[in-house]
Structures are given as C-alpha cells and as structure tokens.
N, C-alpha and C positions, 0 to 999 in steps of 0.2 A: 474191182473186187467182184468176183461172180460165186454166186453159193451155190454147192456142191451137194446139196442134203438136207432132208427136216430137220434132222439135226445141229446143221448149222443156219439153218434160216430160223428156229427157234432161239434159237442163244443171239443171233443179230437182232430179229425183232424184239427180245427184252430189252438189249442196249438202246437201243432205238424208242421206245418208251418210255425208258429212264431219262434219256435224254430232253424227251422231251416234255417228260414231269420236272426238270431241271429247269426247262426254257421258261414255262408256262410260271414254275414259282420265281425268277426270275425277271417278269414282266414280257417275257416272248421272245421268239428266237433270235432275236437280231442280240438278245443281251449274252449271249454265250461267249468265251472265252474263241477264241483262233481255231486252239487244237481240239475243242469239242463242236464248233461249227463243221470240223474239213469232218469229223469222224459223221457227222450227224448226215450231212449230207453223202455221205461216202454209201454208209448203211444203208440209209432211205430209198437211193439207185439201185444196191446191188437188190433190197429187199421187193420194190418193184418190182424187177425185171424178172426175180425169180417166182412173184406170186402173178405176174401175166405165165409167164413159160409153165408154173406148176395148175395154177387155179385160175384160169382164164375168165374173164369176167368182161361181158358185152359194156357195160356200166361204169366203169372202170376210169377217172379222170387222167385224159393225156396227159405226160409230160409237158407238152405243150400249152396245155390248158392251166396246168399247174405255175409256169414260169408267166404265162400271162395275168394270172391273179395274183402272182408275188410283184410283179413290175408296176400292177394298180395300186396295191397296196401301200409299195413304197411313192408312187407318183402324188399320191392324196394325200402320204404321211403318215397313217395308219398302221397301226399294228396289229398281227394275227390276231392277238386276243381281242383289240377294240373293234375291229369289222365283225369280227362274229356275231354279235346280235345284231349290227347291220343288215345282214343277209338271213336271219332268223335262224342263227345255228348257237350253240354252247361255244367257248374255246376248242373242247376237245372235238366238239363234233366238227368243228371245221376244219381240226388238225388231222380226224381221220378222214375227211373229204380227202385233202390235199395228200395222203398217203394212199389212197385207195380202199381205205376199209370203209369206205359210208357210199352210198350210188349218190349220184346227183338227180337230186328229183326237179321237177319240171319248176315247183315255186323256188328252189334255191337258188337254179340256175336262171331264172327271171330275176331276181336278187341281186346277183353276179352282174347280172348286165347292167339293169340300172341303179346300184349304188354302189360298184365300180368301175362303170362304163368299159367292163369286157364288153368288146365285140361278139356280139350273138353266133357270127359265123367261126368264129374258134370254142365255143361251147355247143354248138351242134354239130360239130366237126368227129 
C-alpha cells in the first residue's frame, strides 16, 4: 500500500491509532485478531514510508531498529506494554517510538540496550 496524499495518510493514520487504542485495551498487539494484525501492520509501513518521503525526520527509528526491538521483546517474553516502563517510557510512548512519532533519546536508547540487550550497533545505526 503506498499513500497518495494528506488526505489519505490522515484517514490511515486514525486507523492506525484505533487500532492500536484496540491492541493496548486488549493487553498488546500480539492480542489482535489475524485480520486487524495484517491491516495494522499493513497501515503502519505504508504510514512510515509516507512520513520519511513527506516529513523527513533525522531521529526517526529504523525499520530495522523496530523489528529488532520486537524480536527482543518476544525473545524475553515480554509484551509492548510490559517493557515500557522497562525502558522508562508509558505504553503509548513506546508505541509512538516504535511508529516514529517520539525521537529516540540518548537515556531510552541506553534502556533498549541494556534491558533488551539490542545491540548498540543497530540503535546507532
């Protein structure tokens, strides 16, 4: 899916929030249903890819970075919302890290490394 317009990256990103005010009262994204996991994640790329290409942002967490703190996550057993104070963040605030709406600051990302042992070199990356 590739968005075409404020206007459709406005109407994606509400879905995309609902969804994941859904996950969150739910107990976290992993409890979603199939067809609202493939849509969540479907949204979340195209919505990425169109706020690097529209609103570029130096601070901005990789993809990369992202699939590696979801692979920690599940490696430890932990769920988005339960690492969040881990790393000193809210639920939401670690769910707009992992969407790109929050920068990674220097103490989160020392967080990230050592209490979900990401490798340093993919968060200075």
């Amino acid at each position: 899916m590739k968005i075409r317009g404020e206007k459709q990256y406005e109407m994606c990103d509400a879905r995309l929030e609902a969804l994941i005010q859904k996950g969150t009262a739910l107990g976290g994204m992993d409890n979603l249903c199939a067809e609202d996991m493939a849509e969540y994640k479907t949204l979340s790329n195209a919505v990425y890819e169109w706020e690097c290409r529209e609103e570029p942002r130096a601070w901005r967490v990789s993809p990369t970075l992202v699939a590696e703190i979801k692979s920690a996550l599940r490696r430890k057993g932990y769920k988005q919302k339960d690492a969040a104070p881990l790393i000193g963040l809210s639920p939401t605030m670690f769910s707009d890290l992992l969407h790109g709406r929050r920068p990674l600051s220097f103490d989160v990302a020392r967080s990230i490394h050592h209490m979900l042992g990401v490798p340093s070199d993919l968060i200075l990356a």
